[in-house]
Phi, psi and omega in degrees: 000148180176147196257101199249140149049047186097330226237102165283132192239080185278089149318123170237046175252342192244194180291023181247346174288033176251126163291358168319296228268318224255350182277300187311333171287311198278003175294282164351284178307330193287314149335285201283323197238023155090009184235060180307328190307329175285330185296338152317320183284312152328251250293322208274338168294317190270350190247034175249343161202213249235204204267300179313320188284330195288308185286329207286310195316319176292316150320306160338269196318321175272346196283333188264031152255355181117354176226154219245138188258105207242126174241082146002317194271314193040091144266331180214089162322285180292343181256294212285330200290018202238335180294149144260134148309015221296002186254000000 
C-alpha cells in the first residue's frame, strides 16, 4: 500500500484486501488530512454491511479528500472504477 501523487494504491487480491488493512489506511489518511472528526463516522458506515460496502464507502471518503482509490490487482472493478480526483 502506498499514496503515490493523489492515489491510495491497494492491491486488494493479496493481504492489503483485508478490511483491517484498507479501514486502517483510509483512517491513517483522514489523520493526516485533519479530519479526525469524521472518522467515527467513515468507521461506523463503512462496517455496517458488507465488503463491496465496505469498499464503496472507502472510495466515497477518500474521493471527497481529494484521493483516488487504485487496486493495481482490479479486483473490484465495478466499485474502484468510479473513483474521481477531485483536487
Amino acid at each position: 500500500m502506498k499514496l503515490v501523487d493523489g492515489n491510495l494504491i491497494m492491491d486488494l487480491s493479496g493481504p492489503e484486501g483485508n478490511a483491517f488493512v484498507i479501514t486502517g489506511a483510509v483512517e491513517n489518511i483522514m489523520k493526516r488530512c485533519a479530519f479526525q472528526d469524521d472518522i467515527d463516522k467513515y468507521l461506523k458506515e463503512a462496517q455496517s454491511s458488507d465488503y463491496m460496502n465496505l469498499l464503496r464507502v472507502s472510495r466515497d471518503t477518500l474521493n471527497n479528500l481529494g484521493i483516488k482509490f487504485v487496486d493495481p490487482s482490479n479486483s473490484y472493478p465495478e466499485v474502484l472504477a468510479m473513483c474521481v480526483v477531485t483536487k
